[in-house]
C-alpha positions, 0 to 999 in steps of 0.5 A, a space after each residue: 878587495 877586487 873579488 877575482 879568484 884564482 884557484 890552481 889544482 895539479 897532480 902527478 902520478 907515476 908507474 913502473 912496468 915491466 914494458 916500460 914507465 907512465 907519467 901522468 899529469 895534470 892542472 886545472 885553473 880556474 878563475 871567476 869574479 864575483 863582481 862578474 860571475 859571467 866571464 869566468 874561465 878554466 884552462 886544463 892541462 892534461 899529459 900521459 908519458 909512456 917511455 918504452 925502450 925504443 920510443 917515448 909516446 906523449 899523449 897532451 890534452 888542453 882545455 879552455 872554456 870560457 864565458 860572457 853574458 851571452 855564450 859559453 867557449 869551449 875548446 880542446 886540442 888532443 895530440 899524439 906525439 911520438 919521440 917529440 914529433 906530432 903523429 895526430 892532432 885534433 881540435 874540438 871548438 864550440 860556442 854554446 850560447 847561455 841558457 838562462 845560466 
């Protein structure tokens, strides 16, 4: 036995509405060693559809964060497309260095 883990959550919701329909999803992915508990990780995936009549609006988020021995990763990009174009994007990034963790 190697001691990695992989653990995937996903969930999906929907909605009807007089205006329209919402599509939410989601998953999250985790992964650890025991054998090397500080270079564990997790990705997230996250995405709001709104389908109007005249336009489809997708609101995506991604997650990454990750370790060493020395600092946590942290990454997340947030995206507003509009009809499959990107109208906004943002990406939000730091290292946060281990306190004693």
């Amino acid at each position: 036995m190697n001691g990695k883990t992989k653990v995937i959550w996903s969930g999906k919701s929907s909605e009807e509405y007089p205006w329209g329909k919402e599509t939410d999803l989601e998953k999250l992915t985790y992964a650890a060693d025991d054998n090397h508990p500080e270079i564990s990780s997790i990705q997230g995936e996250a995405d709001t559809t709104i389908v109007f009549k005249d336009r489809v609006l997708l609101w995506r988020g991604r997650l990454n964060v990750s370790s060493d021995a020395k600092s946590f990763y942290y990454k997340y990009t947030r995206e507003l497309l509009k009809d499959g174009q990107t109208v906004k994007q943002k990406t939000w990034e730091e290292t946060i260095p281990r306190d004693h963790q």
